[in-house]
C-alpha positions, 0 to 999 in steps of 0.5 A: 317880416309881413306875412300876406295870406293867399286865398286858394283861387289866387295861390296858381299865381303864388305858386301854391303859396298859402303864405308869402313872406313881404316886405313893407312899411306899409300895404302898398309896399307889401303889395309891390313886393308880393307882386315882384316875388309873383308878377302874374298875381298883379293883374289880378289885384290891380286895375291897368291904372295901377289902382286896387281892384275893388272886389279886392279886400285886404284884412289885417286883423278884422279890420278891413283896409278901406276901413283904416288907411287904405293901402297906406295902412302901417304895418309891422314886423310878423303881423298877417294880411288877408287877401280875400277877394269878393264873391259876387252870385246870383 
């Protein structure tokens, strides 16, 4: 099973999960199941057309999604997704 780390400010949503065991084929499976598991997250990764936010990153390894093949990026079985969000300052 996919492991999909939780950064700290997302974890209030993940109810103080670290880490969230998903499941999927793909990230865009492991991100419909982590928000099935955790509803309240969803709108704080998706878009109201359901789209990825875009200061939202995912990692898998140090490969950057967007760098890859997007949330249709194959994943296996006990490999880690990093969910880091954008830090934006001024």
């Amino acid at each position: 099973m996919p492991v999909l780390r939780i950064p700290t400010p997302l974890r209030a949503y993940t109810n103080g999960q670290a880490e969230v065991n998903v499941t999927g084929a793909n990230v865009a499976e492991a991100l419909t199941d982590l928000t099935k598991q955790y509803p309240a997250i969803k709108p704080h990764l998706f878009n109201d057309d359901g789209a990825l936010r875009p200061f939202v990153n995912l990692f898998i390894g140090e490969n950057n999604i967007k760098d890859l093949q997007g949330v249709d990026t194959p994943i296996k079985d006990g490999e880690k997704i990093m969910l880091i969000p954008s830090i934006a300052g001024g």
